[in-house]
C-alpha positions in Angstrom: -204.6 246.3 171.9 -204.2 246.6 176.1 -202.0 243.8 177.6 -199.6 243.5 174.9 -196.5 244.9 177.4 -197.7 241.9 179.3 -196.5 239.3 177.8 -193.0 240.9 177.2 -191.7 239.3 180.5 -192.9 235.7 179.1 -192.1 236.4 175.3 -189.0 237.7 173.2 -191.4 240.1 171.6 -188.1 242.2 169.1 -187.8 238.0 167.4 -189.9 238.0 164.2 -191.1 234.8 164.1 -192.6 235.2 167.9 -194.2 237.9 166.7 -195.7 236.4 163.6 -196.8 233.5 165.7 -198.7 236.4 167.8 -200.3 237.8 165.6 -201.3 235.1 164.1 -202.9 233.4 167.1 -204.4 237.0 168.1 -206.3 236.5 164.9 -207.1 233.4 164.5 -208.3 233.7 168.1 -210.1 236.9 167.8 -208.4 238.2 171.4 -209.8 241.6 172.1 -207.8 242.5 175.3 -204.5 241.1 176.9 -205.3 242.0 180.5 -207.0 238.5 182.0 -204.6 235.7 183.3 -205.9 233.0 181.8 -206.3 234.6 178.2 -202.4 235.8 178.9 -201.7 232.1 180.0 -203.1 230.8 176.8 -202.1 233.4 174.4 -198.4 232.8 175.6 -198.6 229.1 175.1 -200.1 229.0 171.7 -197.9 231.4 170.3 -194.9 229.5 171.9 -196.3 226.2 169.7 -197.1 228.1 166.9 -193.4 229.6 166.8 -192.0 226.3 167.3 -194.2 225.1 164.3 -193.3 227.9 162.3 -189.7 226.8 162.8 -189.9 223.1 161.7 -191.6 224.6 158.7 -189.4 227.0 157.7 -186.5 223.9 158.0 -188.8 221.6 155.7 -189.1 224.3 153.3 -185.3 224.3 153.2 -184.6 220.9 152.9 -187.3 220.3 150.3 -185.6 220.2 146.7 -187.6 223.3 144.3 -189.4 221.9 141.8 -187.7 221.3 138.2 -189.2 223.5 135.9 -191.9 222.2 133.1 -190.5 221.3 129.8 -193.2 223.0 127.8 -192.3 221.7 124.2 -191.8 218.3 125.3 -195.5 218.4 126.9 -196.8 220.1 124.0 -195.9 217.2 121.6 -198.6 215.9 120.1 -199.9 211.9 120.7 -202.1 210.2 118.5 -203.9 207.7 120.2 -205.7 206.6 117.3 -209.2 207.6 118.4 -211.2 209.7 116.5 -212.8 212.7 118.8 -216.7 214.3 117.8 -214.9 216.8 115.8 -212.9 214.4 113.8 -215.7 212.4 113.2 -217.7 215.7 111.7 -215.1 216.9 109.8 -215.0 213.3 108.2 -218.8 213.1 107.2 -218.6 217.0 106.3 -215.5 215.8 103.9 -217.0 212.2 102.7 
């Protein structure tokens, strides 16, 4: 892509997550070229929000407690609610 070495004045393009949020904006955006002012302009500011939301997401994902895991055999348990299903009810007539 031309015009990326443009952006290295206003960007700390060697950080990861700047350069995820890049991409990411390049794509989403479809941005051909790099070399216009005003697509520079706008590229730098979205990818500066996007970083920043990047960042509060990566800290909610850290804060937020993992998920217990599923107790299988106690979900597996068996309830009778008392009602008969179709099938019971044909296995019934089938039996008398």
């Amino acid at each position: 892509m031309r015009g990326v070495a443009n952006l290295g004045a206003e960007l700390d393009l060697t950080d990861t997550l700047t350069q995820t949020a890049l991409v990411q904006i390049i794509k989403e955006y479809r941005i051909k070229a790099l070399v216009a002012k005003k697509t520079k302009e706008r590229v730098v500011r979205f990818t500066r929000r996007r970083r920043q939301h990047l960042v509060e997401q990566r800290a909610s994902l850290a804060t937020t407690q993992p998920v217990a895991p599923i107790d299988t055999k106690k979900n597996s348990t068996f309830v009778d609610t008392g009602e008969k299903n179709t099938l019971a009810k044909i296995r019934e007539a089938e039996n008398g």
